[in-house]
N, C-alpha and C positions, 0 to 999 in steps of 0.2 A: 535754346528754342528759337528758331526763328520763326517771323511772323509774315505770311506774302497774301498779296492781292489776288482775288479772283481771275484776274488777267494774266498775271504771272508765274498762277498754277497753271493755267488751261497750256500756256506757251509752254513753259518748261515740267512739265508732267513726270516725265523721263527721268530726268534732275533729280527732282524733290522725292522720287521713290525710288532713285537708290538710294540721297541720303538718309531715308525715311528705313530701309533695309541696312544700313551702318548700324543703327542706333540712334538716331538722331530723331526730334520731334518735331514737325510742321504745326502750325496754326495757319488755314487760309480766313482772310480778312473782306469783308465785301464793308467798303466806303471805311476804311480804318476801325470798323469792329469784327473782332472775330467770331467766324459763325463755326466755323468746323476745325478738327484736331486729325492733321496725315500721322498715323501710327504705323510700323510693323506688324501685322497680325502676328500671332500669338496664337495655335489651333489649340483648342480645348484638348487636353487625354484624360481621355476617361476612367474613373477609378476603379481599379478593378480588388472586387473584392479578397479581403485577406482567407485564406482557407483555401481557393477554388480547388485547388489540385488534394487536399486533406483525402489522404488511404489510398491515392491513385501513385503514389511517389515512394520509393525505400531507397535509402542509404547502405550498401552494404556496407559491414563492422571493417573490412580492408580498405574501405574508400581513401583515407588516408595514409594507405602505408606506400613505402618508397617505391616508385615503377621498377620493371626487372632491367640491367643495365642496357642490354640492347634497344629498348622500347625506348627509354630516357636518351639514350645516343641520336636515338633519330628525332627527336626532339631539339639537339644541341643541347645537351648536358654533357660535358666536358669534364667533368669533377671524379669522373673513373679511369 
């Protein structure tokens, strides 16, 4: 974590947010106490309830069976 002055944020701004987009954490400091924390945002995702799509969705019972060789070839399946 490094810790920079209100001067030396304002100058190198640039700097400090890309290393702040690395991964890396800023603290700017006014007279050697720190007031503020340079973070990467982080966008909130929102929850999307479990169910939504329930009766609007079917699996047909062949979902899993093997594709017909020519469809699988164009795929690059090589095993025939």
């Amino acid at each position: 974590m490094e810790v920079v002055n209100t001067h030396e944020a304002k100058t190198h701004l640039s700097r400090l947010i890309e290393d702040v987009q690395s991964g890396r954490e800023i603290i700017i400091a006014r007279a050697g106490k720190p007031v503020a924390r340079l973070v990467r945002y982080e966008p909130d995702m929102p929850k999307r309830p479990l169910g939504i799509a329930r009766g609007q969705v079917t699996i047909h019972e062949t979902f899993d069976d093997p594709l017909p060789p020519d469809v699988a070839q164009a795929f690059g399946d090589t095993s025939s």
